[in-house]
FIGU-891321 format. One line per 5 residues: number of its first residue (from 1); their letters; for each residue x, z, y of C-alpha. Coordinates in steps of 0.5 Angstrom, whole numbers, plus 500, padded with zeros to 3 digits. Each point is the difference from the previous one (the first is absolute). Layout:
# FIGU-891321
NUM = a = X/Z/Y ~ ...
This chain:
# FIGU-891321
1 = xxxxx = 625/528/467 ~ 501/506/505 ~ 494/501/504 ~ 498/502/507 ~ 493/501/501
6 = xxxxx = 496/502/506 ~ 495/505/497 ~ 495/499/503 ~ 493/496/503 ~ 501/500/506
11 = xxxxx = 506/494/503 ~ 507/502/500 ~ 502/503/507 ~ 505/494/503 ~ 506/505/500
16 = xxxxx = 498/502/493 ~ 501/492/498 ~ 506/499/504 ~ 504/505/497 ~ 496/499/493
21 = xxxxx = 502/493/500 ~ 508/500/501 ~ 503/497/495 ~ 494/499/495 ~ 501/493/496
26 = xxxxx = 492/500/499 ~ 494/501/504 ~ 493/501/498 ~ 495/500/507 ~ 492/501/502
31 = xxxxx = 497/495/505 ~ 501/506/505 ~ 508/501/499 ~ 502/494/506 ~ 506/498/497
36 = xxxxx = 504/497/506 ~ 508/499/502 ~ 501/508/501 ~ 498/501/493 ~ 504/494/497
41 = xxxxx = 507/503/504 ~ 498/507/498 ~ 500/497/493 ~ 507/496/500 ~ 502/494/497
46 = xxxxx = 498/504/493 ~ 493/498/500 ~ 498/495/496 ~ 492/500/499 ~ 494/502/504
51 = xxxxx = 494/500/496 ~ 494/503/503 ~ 494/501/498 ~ 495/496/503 ~ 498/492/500
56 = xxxxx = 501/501/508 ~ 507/500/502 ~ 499/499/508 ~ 504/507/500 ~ 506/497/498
61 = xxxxx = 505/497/505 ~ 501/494/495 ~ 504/496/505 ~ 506/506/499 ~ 499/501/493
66 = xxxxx = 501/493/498 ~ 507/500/504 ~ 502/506/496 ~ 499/496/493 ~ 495/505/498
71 = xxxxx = 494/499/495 ~ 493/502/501 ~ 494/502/496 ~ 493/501/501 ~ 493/501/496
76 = xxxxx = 497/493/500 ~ 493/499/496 ~ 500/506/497 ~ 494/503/506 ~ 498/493/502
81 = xxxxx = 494/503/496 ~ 498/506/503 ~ 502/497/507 ~ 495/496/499 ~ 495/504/497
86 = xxxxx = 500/505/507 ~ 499/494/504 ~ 494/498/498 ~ 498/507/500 ~ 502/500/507
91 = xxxxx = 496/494/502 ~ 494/502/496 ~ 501/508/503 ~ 500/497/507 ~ 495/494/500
96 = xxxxx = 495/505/497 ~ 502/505/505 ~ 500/505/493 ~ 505/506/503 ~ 495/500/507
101 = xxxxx = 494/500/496 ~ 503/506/495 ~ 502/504/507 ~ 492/499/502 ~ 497/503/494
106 = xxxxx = 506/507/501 ~ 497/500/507 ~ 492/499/499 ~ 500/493/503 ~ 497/498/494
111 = xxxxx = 493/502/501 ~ 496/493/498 ~ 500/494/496 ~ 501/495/507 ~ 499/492/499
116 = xxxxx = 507/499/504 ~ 504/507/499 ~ 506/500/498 ~ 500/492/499 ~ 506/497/499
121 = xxxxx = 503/492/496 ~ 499/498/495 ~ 505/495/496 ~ 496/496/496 ~ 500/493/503
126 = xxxxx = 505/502/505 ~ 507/496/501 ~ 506/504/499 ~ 507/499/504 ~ 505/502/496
131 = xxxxx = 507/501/505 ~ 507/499/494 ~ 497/497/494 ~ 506/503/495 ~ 499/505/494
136 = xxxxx = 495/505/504 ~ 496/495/504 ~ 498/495/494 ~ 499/508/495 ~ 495/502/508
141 = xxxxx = 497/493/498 ~ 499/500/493 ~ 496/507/502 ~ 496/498/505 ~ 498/493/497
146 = xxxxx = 494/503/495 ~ 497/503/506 ~ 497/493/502 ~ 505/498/505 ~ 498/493/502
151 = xxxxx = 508/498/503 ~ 506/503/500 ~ 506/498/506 ~ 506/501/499 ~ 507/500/506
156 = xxxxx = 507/500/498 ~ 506/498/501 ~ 499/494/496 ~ 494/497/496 ~ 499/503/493
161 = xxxxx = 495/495/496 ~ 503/502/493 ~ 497/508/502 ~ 495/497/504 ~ 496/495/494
166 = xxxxx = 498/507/496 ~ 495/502/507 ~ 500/494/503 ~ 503/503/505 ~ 502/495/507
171 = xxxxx = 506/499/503 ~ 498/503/508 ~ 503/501/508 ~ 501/506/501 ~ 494/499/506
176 = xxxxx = 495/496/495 ~ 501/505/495 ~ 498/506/506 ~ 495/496/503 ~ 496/499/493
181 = xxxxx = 502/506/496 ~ 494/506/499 ~ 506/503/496 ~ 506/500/502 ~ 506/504/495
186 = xxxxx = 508/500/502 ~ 505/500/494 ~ 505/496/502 ~ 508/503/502 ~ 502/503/506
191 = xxxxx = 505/495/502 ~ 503/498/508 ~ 493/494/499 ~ 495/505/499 ~ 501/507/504
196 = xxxxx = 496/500/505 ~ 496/495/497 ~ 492/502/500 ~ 500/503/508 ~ 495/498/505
201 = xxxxx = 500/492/500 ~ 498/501/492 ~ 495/506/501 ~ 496/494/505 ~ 500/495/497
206 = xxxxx = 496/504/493 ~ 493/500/500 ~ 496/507/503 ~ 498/501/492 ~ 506/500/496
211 = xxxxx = 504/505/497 ~ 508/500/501 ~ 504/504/494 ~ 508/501/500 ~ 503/503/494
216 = xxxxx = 508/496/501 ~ 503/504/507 ~ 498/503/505 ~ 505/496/505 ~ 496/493/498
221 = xxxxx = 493/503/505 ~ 502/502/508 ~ 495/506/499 ~ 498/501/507 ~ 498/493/500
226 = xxxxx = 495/502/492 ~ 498/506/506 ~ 497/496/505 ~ 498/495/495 ~ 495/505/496
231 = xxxxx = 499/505/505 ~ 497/494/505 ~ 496/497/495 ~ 504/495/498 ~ 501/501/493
236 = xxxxx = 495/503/495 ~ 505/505/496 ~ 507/500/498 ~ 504/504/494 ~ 507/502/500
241 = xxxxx = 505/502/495 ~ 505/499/504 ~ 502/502/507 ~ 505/501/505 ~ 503/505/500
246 = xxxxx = 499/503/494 ~ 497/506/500 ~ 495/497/505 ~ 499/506/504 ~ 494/504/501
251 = xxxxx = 498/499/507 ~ 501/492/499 ~ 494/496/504 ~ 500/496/494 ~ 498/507/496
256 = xxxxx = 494/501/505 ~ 496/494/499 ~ 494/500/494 ~ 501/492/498 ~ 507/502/498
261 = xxxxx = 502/502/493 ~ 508/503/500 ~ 503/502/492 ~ 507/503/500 ~ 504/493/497
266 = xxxxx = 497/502/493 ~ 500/492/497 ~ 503/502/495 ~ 499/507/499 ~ 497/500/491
271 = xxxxx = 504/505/497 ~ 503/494/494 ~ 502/495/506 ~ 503/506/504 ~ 504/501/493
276 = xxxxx = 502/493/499 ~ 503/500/506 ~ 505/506/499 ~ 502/497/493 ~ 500/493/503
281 = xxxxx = 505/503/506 ~ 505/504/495 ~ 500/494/496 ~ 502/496/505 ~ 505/503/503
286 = xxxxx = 503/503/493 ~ 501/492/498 ~ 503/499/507 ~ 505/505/499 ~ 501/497/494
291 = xxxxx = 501/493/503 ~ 495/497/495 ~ 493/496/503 ~ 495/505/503 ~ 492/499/498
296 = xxxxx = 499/500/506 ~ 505/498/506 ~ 500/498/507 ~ 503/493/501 ~ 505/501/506
């Protein structure tokens, strides 16, 4: 194959991508490269795979791509691992406010042993609501189940008894599931369905004690809505992995506030699932390119 690469770590500027991509027959993309009908007539009609390097594909105008006849290959299974090892570190940094107890002993509020201080929540006997119970939800579950959860929920487009049996998990509304969850993690797709999903009507209906976790897309939570939500009280505490947008930036209200712990969309971020994803998205576009089966392709 001839090669044309953007060196660098930063996103490929838009004028660069438009005129990088004219005539290529192959594209190999990062979550953050939007791939829209401008970059599909940029390229032409010679463009016969995308494969981007990422489970998520909500950057890619798949309506316009499968008008074209074009394949796309994406990096399933391969960090479902690790997303779900930084969900529940999430959860557990958020609920036991861990990065605000950490600030306290840099800046001397640590001063004595308190019987309330730095108190937090505890997972053992909790009921924990998982929203999306695909290969991410169900490895968050089977994490979190050895620390004494009493029951889990689950919500989706669909009941999944199958994946379910091995926590004893229960099919739930998407109301019930925010009315009786401690814990409350987001793993599901971004999809039309679920944008927007987690917004004020959700927030009021949780309890004043639980704890809210997103680890899928940003898009999925209104953030002015969690803003109020935490701020007046009406949460305990929420993690993100994900934002909108990306990066978040720095004078953003949600940044303010002490029960809310932001990380910089690094689910997957172990240095083995990092290079499983590259291999496995040079491999798909090269079987693509081929015109033979791809480990992994999207199916249009």
């Amino acid at each position: 194959c001839r090669v044309q690469l953007w060196d660098s770590e930063e996103p490929v500027p838009r004028a660069e991508l438009l005129s990088g991509v004219a005539g290529t027959r192959g594209l190999l993309c990062l979550l953050s490269d939007r791939i829209d009908r401008e970059v599909l007539e940029a390229a032409g009609p010679g463009l016969k795979v995308i494969s981007t390097m990422s489970v998520g594909f909500d950057h890619l105008a798949l309506d316009e791509i499968k008008k074209r006849g074009i394949r796309v290959g994406y990096t399933p299974d391969v960090l479902t691992d690790a997303t779900a090892e930084l969900s529940v570190a999430l959860l557990l940094a958020a609920c036991r406010r861990l990065p605000e107890a950490a600030e306290q002993v840099k800046t001397g509020g640590w001063t004595t042993w308190k019987p309330l201080w730095m108190c937090g929540y505890g997972l053992s006997d909790s009921t924990v609501g998982i929203i999306g119970l695909g290969r991410i939800g169900q490895a968050v579950a089977r994490r979190l189940k050895p620390f004494g959860v009493r029951k889990f929920l689950y919500t989706g487009s669909h009941p999944k008894p199958e994946a379910a049996a091995e926590f004893g998990a229960e099919f739930a509304t998407l109301t019930r599931l925010a009315q009786e969850s401690d814990f409350i993690v987001v793993t599901c797709a971004l999809t039309p369905a679920t944008q927007g999903m987690c917004n004020k009507d959700f927030f009021s209906k949780m309890k004043k004690t639980s704890v809210f976790i997103n680890t899928s897309r940003g898009a999925v939570v209104n953030q002015d809505d969690l803003y109020d939500a935490l701020a007046h009280g009406q949460i305990a505490a929420a993690g993100l992995d994900v934002t909108t947008p990306e990066p978040l930036p720095t004078d953003h209200p949600l940044l303010s506030l002490r029960n809310c712990v932001i990380l910089p969309h690094i689910g997957s971020a172990t240095y083995a699932t990092r290079t499983t994803m590259a291999v496995l998205a040079a491999n798909n576009l090269l079987a693509g390119l081929r015109g033979e089966p791809m480990p992994h392709e999207l199916l249009l």
